[in-house]
N, C-alpha and C positions, 0 to 999 in steps of 0.2 A: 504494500500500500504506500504510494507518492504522501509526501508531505502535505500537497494541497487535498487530498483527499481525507488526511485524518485531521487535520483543520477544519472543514466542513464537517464531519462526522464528531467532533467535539460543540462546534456551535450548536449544531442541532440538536446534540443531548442536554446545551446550556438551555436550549428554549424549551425543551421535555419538560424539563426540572421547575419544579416551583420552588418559590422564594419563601424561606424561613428561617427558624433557627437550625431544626433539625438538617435540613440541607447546605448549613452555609458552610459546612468544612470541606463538602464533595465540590459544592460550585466555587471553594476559594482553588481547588486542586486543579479543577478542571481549569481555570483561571490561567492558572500558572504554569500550565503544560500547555497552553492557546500562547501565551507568548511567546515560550520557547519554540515552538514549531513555527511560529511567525520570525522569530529573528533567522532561526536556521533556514527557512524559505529565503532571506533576505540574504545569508554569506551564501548559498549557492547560487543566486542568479544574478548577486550585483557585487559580490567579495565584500560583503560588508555593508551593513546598515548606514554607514557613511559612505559610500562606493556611490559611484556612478560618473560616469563619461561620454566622450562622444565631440562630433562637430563643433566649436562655437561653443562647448559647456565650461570649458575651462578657461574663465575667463579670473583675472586679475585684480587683488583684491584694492581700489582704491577709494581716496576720501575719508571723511570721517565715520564714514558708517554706510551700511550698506542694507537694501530692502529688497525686497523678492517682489512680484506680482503672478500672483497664480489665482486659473479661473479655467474654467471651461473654454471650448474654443468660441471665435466671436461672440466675446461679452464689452470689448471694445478697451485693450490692457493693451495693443500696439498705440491707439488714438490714445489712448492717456498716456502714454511714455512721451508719446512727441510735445503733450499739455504740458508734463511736469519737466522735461527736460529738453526739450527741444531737439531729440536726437528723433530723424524720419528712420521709421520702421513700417516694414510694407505694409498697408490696412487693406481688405478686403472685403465684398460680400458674402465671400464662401467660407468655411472652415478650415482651420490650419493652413492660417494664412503665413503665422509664424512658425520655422521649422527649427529655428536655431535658438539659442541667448541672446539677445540682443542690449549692451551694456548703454546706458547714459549717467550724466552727471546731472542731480537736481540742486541749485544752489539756492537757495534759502538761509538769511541771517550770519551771513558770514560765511558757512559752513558748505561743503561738499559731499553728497549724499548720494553714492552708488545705487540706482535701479535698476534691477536687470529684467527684463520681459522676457519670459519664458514661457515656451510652447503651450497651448492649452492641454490639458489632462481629463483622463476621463474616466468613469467608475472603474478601480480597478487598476489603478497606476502604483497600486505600492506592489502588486505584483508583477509589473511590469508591461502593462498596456498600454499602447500609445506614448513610450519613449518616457514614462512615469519615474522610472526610476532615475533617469537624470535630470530628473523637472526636480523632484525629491531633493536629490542631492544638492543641486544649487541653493534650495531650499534652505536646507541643515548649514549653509555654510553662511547664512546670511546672519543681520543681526536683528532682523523685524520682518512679516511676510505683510503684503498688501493682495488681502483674497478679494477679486472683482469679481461684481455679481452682477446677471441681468435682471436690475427690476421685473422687468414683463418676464419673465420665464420663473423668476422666482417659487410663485405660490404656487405652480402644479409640480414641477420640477425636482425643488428642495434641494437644489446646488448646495446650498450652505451646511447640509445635515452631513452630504455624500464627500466636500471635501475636508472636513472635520475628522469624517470616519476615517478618509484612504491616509491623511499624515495623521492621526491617532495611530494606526496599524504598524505604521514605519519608526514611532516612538518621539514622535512631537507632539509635546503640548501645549497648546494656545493655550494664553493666558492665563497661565498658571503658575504658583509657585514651586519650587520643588521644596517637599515633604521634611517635617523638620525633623529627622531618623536618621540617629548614627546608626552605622551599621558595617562593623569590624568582624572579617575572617580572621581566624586564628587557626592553631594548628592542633594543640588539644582541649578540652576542656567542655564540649560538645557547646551546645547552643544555649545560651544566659538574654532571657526575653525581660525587658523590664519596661516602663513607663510613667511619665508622671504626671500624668492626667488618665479619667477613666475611657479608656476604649470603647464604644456605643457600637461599631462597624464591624467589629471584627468576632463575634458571635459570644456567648457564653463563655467559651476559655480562649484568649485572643494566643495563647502560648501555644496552645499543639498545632492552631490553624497556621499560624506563624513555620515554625518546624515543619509542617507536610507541605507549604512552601516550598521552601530553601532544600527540603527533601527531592524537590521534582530538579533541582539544579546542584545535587550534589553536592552540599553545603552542610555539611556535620557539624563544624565549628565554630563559631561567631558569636561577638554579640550584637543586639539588639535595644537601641534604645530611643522610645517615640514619647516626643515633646508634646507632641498634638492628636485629637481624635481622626485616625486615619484611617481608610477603607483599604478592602483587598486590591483594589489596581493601582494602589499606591503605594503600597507596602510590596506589591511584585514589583515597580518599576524601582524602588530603593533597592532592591536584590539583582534587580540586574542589572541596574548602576549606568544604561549608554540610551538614560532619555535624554531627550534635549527640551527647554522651556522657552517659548519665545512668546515675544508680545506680539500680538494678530490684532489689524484693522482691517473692518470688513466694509467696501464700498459699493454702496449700488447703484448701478450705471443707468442712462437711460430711463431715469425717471419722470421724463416727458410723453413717457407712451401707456402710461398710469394713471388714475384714478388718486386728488387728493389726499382720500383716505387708507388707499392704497400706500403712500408715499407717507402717511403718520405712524401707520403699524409697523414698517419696514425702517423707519426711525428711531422708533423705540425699542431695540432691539439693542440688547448689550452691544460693545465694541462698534455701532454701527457708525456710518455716515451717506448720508446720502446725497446725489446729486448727476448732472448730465455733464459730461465731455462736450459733446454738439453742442450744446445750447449755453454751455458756460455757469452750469448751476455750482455752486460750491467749490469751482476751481476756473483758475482764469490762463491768462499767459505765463511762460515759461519762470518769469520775471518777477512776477507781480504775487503778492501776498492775497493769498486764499486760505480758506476753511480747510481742506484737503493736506494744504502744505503745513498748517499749524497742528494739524493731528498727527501729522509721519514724524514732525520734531517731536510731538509728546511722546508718542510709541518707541521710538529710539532713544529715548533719554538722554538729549544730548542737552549741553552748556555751555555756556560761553565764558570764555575766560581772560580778562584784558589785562597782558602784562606791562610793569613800570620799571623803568630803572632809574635812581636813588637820583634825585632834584632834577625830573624830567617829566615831563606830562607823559600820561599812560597812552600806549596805542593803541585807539580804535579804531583804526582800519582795518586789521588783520589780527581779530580774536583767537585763541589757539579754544580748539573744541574739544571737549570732552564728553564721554558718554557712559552712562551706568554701565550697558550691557558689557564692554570691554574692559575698560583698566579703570572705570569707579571716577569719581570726582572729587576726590580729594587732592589735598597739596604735591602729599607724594604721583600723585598720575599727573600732575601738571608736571612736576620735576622729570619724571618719568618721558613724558610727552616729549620736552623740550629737547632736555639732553641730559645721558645717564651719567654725564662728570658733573652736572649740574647737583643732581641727586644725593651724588655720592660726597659731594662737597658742603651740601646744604647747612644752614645754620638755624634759620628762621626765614619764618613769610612773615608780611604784614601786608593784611587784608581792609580792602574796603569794600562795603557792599551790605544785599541783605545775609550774609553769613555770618556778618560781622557783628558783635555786641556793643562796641563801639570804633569808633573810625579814627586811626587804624588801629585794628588790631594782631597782636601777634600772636603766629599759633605755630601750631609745630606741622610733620607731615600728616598727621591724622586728621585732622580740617578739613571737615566738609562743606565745597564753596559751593555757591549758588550761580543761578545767571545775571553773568552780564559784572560778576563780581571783579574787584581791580586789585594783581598780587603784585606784590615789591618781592623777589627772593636774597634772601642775604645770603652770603657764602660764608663760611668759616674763612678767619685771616690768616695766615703763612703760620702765624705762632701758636694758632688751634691747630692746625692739620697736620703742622709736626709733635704733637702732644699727643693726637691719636695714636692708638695702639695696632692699627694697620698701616700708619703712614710707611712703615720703613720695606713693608708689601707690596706698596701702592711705588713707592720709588726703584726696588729692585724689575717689577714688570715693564715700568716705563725705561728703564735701564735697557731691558730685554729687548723690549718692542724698537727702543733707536738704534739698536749693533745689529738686531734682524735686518732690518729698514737697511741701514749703512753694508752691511754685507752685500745683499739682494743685490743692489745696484751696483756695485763691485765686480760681484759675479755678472751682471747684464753687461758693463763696461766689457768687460775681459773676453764677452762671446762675442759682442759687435767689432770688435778689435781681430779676434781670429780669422771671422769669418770674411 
């Protein structure tokens, strides 16, 4: 029996099954042997639940941050690439219009925001239909997904259910956080289940259901420790450790060929936004401050950051941006950002802004700055940094790095000479 045949024949016994107490240790089992067959579905036909390739997929990672747009085919995600970024990608009236990645840059508030338009998908792409698997992947590598939706197809359709479900299968979670559960292999000691709050999800005795888990993945040893009331497909994605969480905005396109009340219910809808490309609802030109572009700043968690150097007006032209989802906004990820001698030499910041408690103030790497905040970085002076207990580390490398250096070219001298 194929993989995808005992996957089907597991779902079907989950739909048999009624929901209760007495059943919730066979449906947490069954649970957790449906992942496993779904990721091993995943290393055999793409090397890896992060895997996937192909034409135009391997595209380069630039700017401050980077978005996905995934939707069905003709929901109109080539027309709004060229809205938000002004990069022409081919539109069509027919489907699969787009075959490849097609990358742009959206600049918005200083900042430079990789979109990439990717081929439409369709029920069935996290096993690989219709080129799924490398839509997927681009996916997993981004730092925010923009799911485009067509109004008018929406309510018989239920696009929005079908691609929830196909990246839920692949081990993306929209908008979600991940689970507050430690959760340590060891090598004897068997399984140590503890918690500190009461479990509601996890049935009558949350420890064996726990256990014939970690049972189904080989996992005799570990501990266990959950911070929060968490369910069975939370407690399997802490076990198998390669979910990924991303923040998802959902757009509906095409809301001109709608009914007003149509366009209020489809509004109200968690994560939503809605609006037309054609007609310029909620998004304008490339350039220009819209509704659409101020939700992809929120969803990316980016900030803005203007540095100063010491009795100099601060530069607002060219803010340096930072963003939760990658290296955090703190002082250190600005230090970081800039430059890692910058970091490494650091002494103090002093902050203005709304971060700040009062103007300036100093704080150390762990400062978490706001937008639009203004940092001054101090360095340590010549007579701190040789007081430090790595200085004479930090001198023997650079020692290294200029006789490497000074050799190298030695040796280049001496070939161009022979030859």
């Amino acid at each position: 029996m194929g993989v995808m045949e005992k996957i089907k024949e597991i779902e079907a016994e989950m739909e048999r099954t009624q929901k209760n107490k007495a059943t919730n240790y066979h449906l947490g089992t069954l649970k957790a042997k449906l992942a496993k067959l779904r990721n091993e579905l995943l290393v055999e036909s793409g090397g890896g639940a992060g895997s996937g390739g192909g034409e135009g997929f391997d595209v380069a990672r630039l700017g401050d941050a980077r978005m996905a747009l995934i939707g069905f085919p003709s929901v109109g995600k080539s027309t709004l690439l060229g809205a938000l970024t002004a990069t022409e990608s081919e539109a069509a009236d027919y489907e699969f219009t787009t075959l490849t990645c097609i990358p742009g840059t959206m600049r918005y508030k200083g900042s430079k925001v990789q979109v990439l338009d990717l081929p439409g998908i369709i029920e069935g792409a996290a096993h690989g239909k219709g080129r799924g698997k490398e839509v997927i992947a681009c996916a997993r590598a981004s730092d925010a997904i923009l799911i485009v939706l067509d109004a008018g197809k929406e309510g018989l359709n239920r696009h929005r259910e079908i691609l929830e479900r196909e990246l839920e299968t692949v081990g993306i979670r929209l908008n979600k956080r991940p689970p507050d559960v430690t959760f340590k292999k060891k090598t004897t000691g068997g399984v140590r289940f503890s918690s500190t709050v009461t479990l509601t999800k996890l049935g009558p005795d949350p420890e064996t259901l726990a256990k014939n888990i970690m049972r189904e993945y080989r996992i005799v040893n570990a501990d266990v420790l959950c911070r929060q009331d968490i369910s069975v497909d939370e407690l399997i994605d802490v076990v198998v450790g390669n979910r990924q969480y991303m923040p998802c905005l959902y757009f509906y396109n095409k809301i001109d060929t709608i009914t007003i009340e149509e366009i209020d219910k489809l509004a109200r809808m968690p994560h939503s936004l809605v609006g037309s490309v054609a007609k310029k609802y909620n998004i304008g030109e490339p350039l220009e401050d819209d509704l659409l572009k101020a939700k992809m700043w929120e969803y990316l968690g980016l900030t803005r950051i203007y540095t100063k150097r010491k009795g100099q007006q601060p530069d607002l032209a060219e803010p340096v941006v930072l963003s939760t989802i990658r290296k955090g906004t703190t002082v250190k990820s600005l230090c970081h950002n800039v430059s890692s001698q910058m970091l490494r030499d650091f002494n103090f910041a002093m902050v203005w802004g709304k971060s700040a408690k009062h103007s300036p103030q100093r704080c150390g790497l762990n400062h978490p700055l706001a937008d639009e905040d203004v940092v001054q970085i101090v360095t340590k002076t010549n007579t701190q940094q040789r007081q430090d207990k790595k200085y004479q580390m930090q001198v023997q490398e650079f020692a290294d790095k200029y006789h490497k250096k000074k050799y190298d070219a030695k040796k280049k001298k001496q070939g161009r000479l022979r030859g």
